[in-house]
VOLOPA-759571 format. One line per 8 residues: number of its first residue (from 1); their letters; for each residue x negated, y, z of N, C-alpha, C. Coordinates in Angstrom, 3 decimals. Layout:
residues N
NUM = A = X Y Z X Y Z X Y Z  ...
end
This chain:
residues 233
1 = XXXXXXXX = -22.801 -17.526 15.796 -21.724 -18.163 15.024 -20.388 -17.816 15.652  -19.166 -17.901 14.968 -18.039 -17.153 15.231 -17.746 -17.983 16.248  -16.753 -17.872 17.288 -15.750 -18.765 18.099 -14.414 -18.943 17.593  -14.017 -19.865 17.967 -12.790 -20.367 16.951 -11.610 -20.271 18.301  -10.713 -19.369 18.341 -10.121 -19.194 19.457 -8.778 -19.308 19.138  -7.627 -18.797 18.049 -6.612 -19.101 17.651 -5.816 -18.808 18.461  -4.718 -17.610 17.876 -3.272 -16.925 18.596 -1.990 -18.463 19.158  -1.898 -17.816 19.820 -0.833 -19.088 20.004 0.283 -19.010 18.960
9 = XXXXXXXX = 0.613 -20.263 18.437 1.780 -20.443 17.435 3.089 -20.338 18.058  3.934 -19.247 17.407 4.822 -18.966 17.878 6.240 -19.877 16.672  5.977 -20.972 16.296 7.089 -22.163 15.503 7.811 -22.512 16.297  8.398 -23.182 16.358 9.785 -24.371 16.819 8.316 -25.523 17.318  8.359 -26.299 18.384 7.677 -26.942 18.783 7.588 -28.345 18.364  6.609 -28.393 17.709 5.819 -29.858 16.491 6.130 -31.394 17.543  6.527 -30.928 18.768 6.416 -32.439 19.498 5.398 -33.539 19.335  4.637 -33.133 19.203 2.494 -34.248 19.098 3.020 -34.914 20.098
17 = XXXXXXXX = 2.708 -36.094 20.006 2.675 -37.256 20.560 1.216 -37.276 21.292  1.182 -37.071 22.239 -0.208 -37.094 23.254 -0.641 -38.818 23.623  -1.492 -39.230 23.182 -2.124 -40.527 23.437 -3.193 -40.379 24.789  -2.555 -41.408 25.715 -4.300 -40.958 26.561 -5.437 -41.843 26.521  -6.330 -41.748 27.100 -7.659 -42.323 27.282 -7.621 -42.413 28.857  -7.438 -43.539 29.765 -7.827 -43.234 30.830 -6.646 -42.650 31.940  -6.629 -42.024 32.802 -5.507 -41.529 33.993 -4.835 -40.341 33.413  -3.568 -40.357 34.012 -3.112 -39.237 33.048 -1.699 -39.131 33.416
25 = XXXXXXXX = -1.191 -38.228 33.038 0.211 -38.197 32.632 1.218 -37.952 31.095  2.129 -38.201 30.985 2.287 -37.768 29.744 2.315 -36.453 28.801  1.811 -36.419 27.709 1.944 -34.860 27.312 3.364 -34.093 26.655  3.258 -32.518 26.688 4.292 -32.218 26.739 4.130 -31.047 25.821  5.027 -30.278 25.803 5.203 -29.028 24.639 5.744 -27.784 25.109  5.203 -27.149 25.134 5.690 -25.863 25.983 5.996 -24.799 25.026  7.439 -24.232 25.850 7.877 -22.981 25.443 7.356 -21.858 24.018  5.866 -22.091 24.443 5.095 -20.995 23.954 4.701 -22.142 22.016
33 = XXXXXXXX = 5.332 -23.159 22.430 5.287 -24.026 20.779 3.860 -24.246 20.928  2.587 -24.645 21.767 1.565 -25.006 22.196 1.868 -26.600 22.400  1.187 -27.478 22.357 1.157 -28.813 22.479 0.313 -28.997 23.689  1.306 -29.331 24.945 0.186 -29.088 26.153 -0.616 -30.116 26.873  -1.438 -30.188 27.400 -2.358 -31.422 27.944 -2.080 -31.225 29.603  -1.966 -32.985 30.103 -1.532 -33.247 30.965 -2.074 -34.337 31.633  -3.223 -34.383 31.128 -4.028 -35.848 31.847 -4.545 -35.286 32.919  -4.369 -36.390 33.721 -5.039 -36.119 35.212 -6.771 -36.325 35.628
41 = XXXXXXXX = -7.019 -36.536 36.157 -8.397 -36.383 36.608 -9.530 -37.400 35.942  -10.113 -37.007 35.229 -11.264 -38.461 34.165 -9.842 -38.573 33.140  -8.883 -38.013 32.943 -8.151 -38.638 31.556 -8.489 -38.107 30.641  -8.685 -38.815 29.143 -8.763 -38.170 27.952 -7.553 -38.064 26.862  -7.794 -37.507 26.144 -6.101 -37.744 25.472 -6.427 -37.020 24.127  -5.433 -37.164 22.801 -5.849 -36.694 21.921 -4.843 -36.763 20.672  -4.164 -36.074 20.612 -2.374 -35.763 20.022 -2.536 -36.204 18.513  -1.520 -37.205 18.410 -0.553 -37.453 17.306 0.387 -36.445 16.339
49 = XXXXXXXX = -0.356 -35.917 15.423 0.655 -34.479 14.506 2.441 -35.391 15.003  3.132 -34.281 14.088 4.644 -34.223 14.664 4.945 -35.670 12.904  4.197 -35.448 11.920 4.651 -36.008 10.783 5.229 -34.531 9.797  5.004 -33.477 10.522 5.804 -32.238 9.522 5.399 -31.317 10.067  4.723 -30.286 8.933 4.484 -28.729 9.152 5.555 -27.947 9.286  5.237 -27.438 10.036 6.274 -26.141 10.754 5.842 -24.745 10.331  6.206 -23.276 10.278 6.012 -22.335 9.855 4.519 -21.958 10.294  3.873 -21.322 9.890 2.482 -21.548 10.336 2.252 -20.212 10.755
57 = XXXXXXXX = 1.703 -19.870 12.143 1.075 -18.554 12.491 -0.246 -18.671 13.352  -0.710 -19.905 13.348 -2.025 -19.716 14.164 -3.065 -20.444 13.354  -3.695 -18.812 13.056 -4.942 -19.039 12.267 -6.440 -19.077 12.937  -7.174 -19.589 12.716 -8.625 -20.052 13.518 -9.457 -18.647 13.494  -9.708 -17.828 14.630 -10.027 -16.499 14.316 -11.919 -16.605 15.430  -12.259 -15.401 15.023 -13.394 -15.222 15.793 -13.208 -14.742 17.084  -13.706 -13.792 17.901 -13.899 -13.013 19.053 -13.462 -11.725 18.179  -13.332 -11.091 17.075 -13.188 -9.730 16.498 -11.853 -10.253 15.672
65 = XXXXXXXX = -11.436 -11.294 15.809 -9.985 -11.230 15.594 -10.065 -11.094 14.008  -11.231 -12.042 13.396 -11.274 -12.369 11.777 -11.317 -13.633 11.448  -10.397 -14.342 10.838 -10.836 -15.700 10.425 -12.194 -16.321 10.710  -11.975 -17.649 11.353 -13.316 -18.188 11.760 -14.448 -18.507 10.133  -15.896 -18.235 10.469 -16.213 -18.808 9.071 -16.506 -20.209 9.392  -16.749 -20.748 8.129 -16.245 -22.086 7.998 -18.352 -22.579 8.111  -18.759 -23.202 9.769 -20.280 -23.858 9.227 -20.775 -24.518 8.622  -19.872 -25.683 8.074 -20.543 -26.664 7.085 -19.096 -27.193 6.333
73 = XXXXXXXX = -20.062 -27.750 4.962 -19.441 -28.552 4.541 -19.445 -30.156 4.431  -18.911 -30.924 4.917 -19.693 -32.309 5.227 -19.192 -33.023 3.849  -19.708 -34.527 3.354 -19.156 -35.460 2.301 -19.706 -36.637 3.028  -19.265 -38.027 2.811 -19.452 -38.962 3.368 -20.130 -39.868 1.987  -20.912 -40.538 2.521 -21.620 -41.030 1.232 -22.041 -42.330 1.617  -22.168 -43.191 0.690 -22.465 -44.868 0.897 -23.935 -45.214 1.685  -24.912 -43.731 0.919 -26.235 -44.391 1.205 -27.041 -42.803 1.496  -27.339 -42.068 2.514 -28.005 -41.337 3.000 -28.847 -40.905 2.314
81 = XXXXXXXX = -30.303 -41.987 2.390 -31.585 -41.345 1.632 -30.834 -41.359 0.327  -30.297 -41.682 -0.401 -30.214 -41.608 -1.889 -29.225 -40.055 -2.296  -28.610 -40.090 -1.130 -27.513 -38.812 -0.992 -28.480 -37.618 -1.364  -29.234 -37.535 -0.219 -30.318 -36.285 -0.129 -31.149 -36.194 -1.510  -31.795 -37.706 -1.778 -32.386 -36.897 -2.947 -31.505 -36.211 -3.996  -30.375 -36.836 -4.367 -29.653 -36.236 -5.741 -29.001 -35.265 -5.347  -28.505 -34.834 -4.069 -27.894 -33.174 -3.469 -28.770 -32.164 -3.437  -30.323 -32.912 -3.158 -31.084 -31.788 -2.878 -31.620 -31.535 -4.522
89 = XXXXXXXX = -31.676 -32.469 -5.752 -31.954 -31.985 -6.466 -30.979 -30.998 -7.208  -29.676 -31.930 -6.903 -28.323 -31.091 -7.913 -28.609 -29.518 -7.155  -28.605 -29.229 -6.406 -28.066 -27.829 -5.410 -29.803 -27.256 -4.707  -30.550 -27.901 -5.236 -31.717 -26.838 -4.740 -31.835 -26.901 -3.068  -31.283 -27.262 -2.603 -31.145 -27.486 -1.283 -32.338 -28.594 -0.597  -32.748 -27.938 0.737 -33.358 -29.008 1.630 -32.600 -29.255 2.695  -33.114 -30.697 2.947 -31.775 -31.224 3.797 -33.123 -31.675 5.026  -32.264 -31.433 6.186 -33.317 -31.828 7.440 -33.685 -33.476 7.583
97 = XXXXXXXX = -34.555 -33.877 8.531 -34.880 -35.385 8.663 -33.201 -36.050 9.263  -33.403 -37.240 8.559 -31.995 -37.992 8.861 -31.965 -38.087 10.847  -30.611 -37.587 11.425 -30.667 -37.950 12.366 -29.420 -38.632 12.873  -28.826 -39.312 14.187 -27.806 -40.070 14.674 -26.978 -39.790 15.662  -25.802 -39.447 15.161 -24.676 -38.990 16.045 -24.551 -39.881 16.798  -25.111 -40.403 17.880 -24.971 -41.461 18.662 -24.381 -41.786 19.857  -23.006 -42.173 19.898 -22.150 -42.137 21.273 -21.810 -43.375 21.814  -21.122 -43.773 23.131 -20.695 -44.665 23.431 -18.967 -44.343 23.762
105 = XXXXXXXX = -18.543 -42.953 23.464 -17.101 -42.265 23.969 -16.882 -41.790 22.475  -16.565 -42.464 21.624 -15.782 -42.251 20.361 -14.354 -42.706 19.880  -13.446 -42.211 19.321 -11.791 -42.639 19.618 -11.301 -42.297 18.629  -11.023 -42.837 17.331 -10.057 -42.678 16.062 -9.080 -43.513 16.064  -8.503 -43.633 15.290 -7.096 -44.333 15.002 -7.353 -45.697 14.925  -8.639 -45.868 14.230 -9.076 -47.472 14.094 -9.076 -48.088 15.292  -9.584 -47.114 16.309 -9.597 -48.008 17.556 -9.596 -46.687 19.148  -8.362 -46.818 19.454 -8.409 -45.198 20.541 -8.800 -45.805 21.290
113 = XXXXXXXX = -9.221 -46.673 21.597 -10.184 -46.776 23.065 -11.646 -46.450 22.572  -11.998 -45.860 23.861 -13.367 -45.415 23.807 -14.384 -46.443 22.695  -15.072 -46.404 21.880 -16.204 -47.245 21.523 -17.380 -46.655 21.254  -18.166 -47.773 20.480 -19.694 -46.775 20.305 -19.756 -46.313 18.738  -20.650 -45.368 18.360 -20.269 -44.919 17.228 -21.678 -44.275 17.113  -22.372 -44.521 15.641 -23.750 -44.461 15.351 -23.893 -44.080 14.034  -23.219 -42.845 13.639 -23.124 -42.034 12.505 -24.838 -41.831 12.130  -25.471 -41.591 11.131 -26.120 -41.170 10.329 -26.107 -39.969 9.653
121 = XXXXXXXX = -26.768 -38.389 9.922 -26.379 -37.571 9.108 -27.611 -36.553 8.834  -27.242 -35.753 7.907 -28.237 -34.838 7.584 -27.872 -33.425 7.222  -28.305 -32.696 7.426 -27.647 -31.277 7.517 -28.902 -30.288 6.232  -27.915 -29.235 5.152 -28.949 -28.766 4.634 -29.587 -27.290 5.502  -30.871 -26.973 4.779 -31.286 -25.891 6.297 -30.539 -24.591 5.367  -30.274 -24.572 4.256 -29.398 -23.199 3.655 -27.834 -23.049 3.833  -27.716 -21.845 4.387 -26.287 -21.995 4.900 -25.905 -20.703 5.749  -24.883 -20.485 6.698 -23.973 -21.438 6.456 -23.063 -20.921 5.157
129 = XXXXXXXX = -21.962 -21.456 4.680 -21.707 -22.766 5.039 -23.250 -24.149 4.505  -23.785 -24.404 5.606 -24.539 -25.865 5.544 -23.553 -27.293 4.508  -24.647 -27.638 4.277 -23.903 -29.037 3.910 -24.494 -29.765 4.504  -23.195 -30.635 5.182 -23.497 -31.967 5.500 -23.426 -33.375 4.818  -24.391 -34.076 5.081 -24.213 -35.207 4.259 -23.978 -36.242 5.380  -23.364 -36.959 5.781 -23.034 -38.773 6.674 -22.424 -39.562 6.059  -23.408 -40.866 6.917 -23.470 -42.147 6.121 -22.349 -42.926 6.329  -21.440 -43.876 5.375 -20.144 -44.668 6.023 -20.760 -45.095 7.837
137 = XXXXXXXX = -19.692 -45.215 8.328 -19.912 -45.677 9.844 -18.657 -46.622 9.963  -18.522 -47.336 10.534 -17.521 -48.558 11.287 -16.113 -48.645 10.155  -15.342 -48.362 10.513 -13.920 -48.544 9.815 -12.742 -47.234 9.655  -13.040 -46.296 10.540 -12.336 -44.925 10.792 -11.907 -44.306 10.306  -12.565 -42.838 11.015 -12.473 -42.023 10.072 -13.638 -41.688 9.574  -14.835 -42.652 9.307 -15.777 -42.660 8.689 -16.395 -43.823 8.147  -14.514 -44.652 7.680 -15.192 -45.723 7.011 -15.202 -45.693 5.071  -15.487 -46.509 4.830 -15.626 -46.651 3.449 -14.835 -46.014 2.392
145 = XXXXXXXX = -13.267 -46.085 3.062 -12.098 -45.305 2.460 -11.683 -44.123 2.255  -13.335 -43.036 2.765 -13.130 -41.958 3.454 -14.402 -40.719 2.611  -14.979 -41.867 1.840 -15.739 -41.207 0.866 -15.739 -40.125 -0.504  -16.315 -39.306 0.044 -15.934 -38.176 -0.689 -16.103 -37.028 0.172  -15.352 -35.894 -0.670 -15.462 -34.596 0.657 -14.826 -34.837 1.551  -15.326 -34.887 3.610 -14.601 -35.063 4.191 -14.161 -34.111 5.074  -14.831 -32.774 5.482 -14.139 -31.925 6.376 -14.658 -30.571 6.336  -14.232 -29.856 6.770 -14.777 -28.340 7.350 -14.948 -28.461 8.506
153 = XXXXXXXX = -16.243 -27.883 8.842 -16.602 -27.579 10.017 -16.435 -26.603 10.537  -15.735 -26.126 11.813 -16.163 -25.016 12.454 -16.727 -25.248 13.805  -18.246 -23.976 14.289 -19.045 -24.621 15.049 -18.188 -23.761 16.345  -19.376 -24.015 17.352 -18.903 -22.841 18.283 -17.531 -22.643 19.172  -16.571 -23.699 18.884 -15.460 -23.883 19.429 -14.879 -24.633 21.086  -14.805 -23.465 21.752 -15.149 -23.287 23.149 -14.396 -24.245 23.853  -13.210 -24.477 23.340 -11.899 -25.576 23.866 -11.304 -26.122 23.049  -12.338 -27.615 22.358 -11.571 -28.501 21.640 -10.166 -28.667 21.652
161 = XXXXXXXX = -9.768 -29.058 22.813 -8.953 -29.848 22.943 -7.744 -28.850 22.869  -7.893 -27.975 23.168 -6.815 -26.523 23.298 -6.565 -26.356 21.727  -7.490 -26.097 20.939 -7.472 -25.792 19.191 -6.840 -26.944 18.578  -6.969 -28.741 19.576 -6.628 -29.689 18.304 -4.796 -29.916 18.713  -4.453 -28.858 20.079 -3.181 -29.141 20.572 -2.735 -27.968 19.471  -3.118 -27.060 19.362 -2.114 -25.878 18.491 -1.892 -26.396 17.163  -3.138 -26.930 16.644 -3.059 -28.094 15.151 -1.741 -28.725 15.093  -1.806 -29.726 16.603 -0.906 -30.696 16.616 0.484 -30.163 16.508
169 = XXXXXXXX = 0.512 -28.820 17.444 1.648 -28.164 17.097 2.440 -27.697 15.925  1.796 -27.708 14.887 2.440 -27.136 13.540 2.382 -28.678 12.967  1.870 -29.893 13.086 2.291 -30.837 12.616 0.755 -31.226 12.196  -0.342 -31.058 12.519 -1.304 -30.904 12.051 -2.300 -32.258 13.046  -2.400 -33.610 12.748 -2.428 -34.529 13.416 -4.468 -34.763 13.748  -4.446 -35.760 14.816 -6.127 -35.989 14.824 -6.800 -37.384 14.180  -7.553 -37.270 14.523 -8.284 -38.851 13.977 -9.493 -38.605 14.082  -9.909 -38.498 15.422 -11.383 -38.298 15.161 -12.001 -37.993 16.237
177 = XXXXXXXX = -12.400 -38.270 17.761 -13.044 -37.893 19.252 -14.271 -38.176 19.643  -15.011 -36.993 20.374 -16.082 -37.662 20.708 -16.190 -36.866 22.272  -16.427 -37.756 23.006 -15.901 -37.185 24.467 -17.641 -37.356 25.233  -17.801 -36.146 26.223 -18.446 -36.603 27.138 -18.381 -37.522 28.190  -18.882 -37.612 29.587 -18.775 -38.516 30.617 -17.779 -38.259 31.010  -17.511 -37.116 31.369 -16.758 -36.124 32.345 -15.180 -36.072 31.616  -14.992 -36.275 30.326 -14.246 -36.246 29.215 -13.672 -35.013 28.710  -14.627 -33.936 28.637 -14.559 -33.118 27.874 -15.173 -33.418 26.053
185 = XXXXXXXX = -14.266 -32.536 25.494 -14.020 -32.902 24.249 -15.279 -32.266 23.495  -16.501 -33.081 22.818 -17.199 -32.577 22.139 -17.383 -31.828 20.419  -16.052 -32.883 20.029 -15.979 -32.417 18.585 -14.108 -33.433 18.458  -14.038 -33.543 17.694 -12.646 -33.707 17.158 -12.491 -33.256 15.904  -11.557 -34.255 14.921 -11.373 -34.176 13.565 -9.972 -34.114 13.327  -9.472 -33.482 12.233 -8.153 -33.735 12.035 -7.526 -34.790 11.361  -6.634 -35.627 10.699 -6.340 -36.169 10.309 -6.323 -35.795 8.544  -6.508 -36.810 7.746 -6.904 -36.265 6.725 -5.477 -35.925 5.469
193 = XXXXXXXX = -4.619 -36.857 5.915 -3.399 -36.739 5.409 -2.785 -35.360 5.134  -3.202 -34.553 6.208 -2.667 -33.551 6.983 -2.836 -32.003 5.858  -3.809 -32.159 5.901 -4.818 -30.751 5.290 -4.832 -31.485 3.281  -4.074 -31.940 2.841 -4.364 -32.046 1.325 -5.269 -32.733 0.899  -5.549 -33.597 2.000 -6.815 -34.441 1.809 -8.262 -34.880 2.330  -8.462 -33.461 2.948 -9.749 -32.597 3.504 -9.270 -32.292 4.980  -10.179 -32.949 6.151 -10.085 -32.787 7.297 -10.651 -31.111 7.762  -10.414 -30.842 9.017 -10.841 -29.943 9.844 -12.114 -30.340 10.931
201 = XXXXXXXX = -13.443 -30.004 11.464 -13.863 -30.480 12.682 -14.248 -29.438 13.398  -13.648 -29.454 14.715 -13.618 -28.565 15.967 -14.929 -29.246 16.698  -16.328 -28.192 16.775 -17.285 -28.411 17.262 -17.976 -27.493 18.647  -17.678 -28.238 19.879 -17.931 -27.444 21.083 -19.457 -26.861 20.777  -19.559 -26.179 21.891 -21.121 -25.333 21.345 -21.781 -26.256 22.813  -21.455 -27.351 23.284 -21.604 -28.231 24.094 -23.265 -28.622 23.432  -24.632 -29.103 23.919 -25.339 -30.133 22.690 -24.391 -31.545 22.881  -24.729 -32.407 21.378 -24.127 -33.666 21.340 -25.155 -34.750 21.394
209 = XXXXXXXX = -24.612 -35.435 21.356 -25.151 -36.740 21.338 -25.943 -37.150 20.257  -27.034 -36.368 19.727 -27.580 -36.195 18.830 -29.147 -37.055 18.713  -29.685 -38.197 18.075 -31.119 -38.506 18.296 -31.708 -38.452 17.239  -32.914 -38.623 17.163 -33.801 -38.857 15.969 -33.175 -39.778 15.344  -33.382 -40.432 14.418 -32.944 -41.882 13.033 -33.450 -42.717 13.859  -35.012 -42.926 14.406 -35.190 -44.085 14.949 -34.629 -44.187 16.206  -33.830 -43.198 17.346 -33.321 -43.668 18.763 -34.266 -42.377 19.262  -35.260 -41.759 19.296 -35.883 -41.274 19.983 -34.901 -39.677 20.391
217 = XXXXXXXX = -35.615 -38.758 21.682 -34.749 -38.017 21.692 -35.270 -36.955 20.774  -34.596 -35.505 20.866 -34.966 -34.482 20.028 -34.269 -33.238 20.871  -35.429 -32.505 20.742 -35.582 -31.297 21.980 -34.541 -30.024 21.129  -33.557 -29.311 22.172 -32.726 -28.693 21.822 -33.293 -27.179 21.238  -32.734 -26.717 20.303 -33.104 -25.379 19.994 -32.830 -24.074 20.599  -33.758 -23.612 21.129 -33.891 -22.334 22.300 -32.512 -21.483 21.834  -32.494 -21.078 20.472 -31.699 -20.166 20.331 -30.264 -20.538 20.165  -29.734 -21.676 20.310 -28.376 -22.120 20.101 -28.326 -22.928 20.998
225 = XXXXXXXX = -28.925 -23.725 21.722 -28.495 -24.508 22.710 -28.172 -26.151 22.621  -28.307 -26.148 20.980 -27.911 -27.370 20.328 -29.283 -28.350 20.362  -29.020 -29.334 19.811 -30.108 -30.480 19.030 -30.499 -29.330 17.686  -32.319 -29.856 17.984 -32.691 -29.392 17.072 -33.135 -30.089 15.889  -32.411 -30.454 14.830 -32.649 -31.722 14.000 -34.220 -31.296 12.701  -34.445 -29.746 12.921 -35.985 -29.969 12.266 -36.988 -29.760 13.008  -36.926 -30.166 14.316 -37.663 -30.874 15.046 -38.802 -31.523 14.712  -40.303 -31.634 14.741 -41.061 -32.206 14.174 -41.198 -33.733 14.818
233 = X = -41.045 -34.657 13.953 -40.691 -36.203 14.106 -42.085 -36.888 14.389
end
C-alpha cells in the first residue's frame, strides 16, 4: 500500500493552534509554512486548523511521487449488523466479522483528554478502495451527528502527526486521535467542516488497537503487520 508522505507546503503559514495532551511546550510554525510539534517528552498534541485555507501545494503522495491511493471508504451507521446486510446486498460485497477499535488513548473535540473509545467496525474484503462500515460511538467524531459518509482513508502513513501538521497548515483542522502508550500517533481524522463535509484518516502502518466483537484478541496478518480481522473467530 502507498505511503502517504507529502511535499512540504510552501503557503503563508496557517498558524494551527497546537493543543497538548500531557508535557509539552507550545506549538509553533515554521518558516518552511509546516505546523511544527513541540511537546516534550510523553506529550501528545494535536492542531487546531487556522479557520482558512491558504493556497494549497501539499498533496498526499506515495514513495514514486504519485498521489496517495485512497484505502477505504468508511460511512457511519446507526446499527452494524443491519448495515452489512443491506451494503453487502446493495454492492455485492462481503464484509469481514464485526470487530472493535478498542482504546483507552482517544482525543476529539468532544473531549481532548485522553478517554476510552469502543468503535464497532467492519471492513469489506473487495478493495481497495475497501468499504468501511462503523457503528455510532460516544458523542464525537463518531457520534450520531456524524452519520453518513464519513472519511477517506489513507493506510500506511508513516508520521501521523507530521501529515496532520501540514493539513493544519493550509487551514485544514483535526478531530479525531488515537495515541499509543508511548504517544505516538496511531490514526488521526480531520475535521469534517474542513474537506466539504467528508473527513480525511491518516493511518500509521503501526497494528491498532484492534479486537474481536466479543473482547478477545486477533492474531496479526503475516503480510502487513496489521490485525487480521478475517481471522477465524
Amino acid at each position: 500500500m502507498s505511503e502517504v508522505i507529502g511535499a512540504s507546503p510552501q503557503n503563508a503559514c496557517g498558524r494551527p493552534e497546537a493543543v497538548f495532551i500531557g508535557g509539552g511546550g507550545p506549538g509553533r510554525c515554521g518558516g518552511d509554512g509546516i505546523g511544527a510539534l513541540d511537546a516534550g517528552a510523553g506529550g501528545q498534541a494535536f492542531f487546531r486548523g487556522a479557520g482558512h485555507r491558504g493556497p494549497v501545494t501539499d498533496t498526499p503522495v506515495n514513495a514514486a511521487g504519485s498521489p496517495a491511493l485512497i484505502d477505504h471508504i468508511a460511512f457511519l451507521v446507526p446499527d452494524l449488523e443491519e448495515a452489512i446486510l443491506w451494503w453487502s446486498a446493495a454492492t455485492g460485497c462481503t464484509f469481514s466479522p464485526i470487530a472493535r477499535y478498542r482504546t483507552s488513548r482517544w482525543s476529539d473535540r468532544s473531549d481532548p483528554e485522553l478517554h476510552d473509545h469502543d468503535a464497532r467496525i467492519s471492513f469489506s474484503k473487495e478493495g481497495p478502495p475497501r468499504i468501511e462500515l462503523m457503528e455510532v460511538t460516544g458523542e464525537g467524531a463518531l457520534g450520531a451527528a456524524e452519520i453518513g459518509p464519513h472519511h477517506l482513508g489513507f493506510a500506511q502513513v508513516r508520521d501521523v502527526r507530521a501529515r496532520m501538521a501540514r493539513l493544519a497548515a493550509i487551514g485544514v483542522g483535526d478531530d479525531g486521535w488515537s495515541f499509543t502508550k508511548d504517544g505516538t500517533a496511531l490514526v488521526a481524522f480531520t475535521e469534517r467542516s474542513a474537506l466539504d463535509g467528508i473527513r480525511l484518516e491518516m493511518v500509521s502502518p503501526l497494528p491498532g488497537p484492534i479486537v474481536a466483537d466479543d473482547g478477545s484478541l486477533l492474531p496479526l496478518d503475516p503480510a502487513t503487520g496489521r490485525t487480521d480481522l478475517w481471522a477465524p473467530r
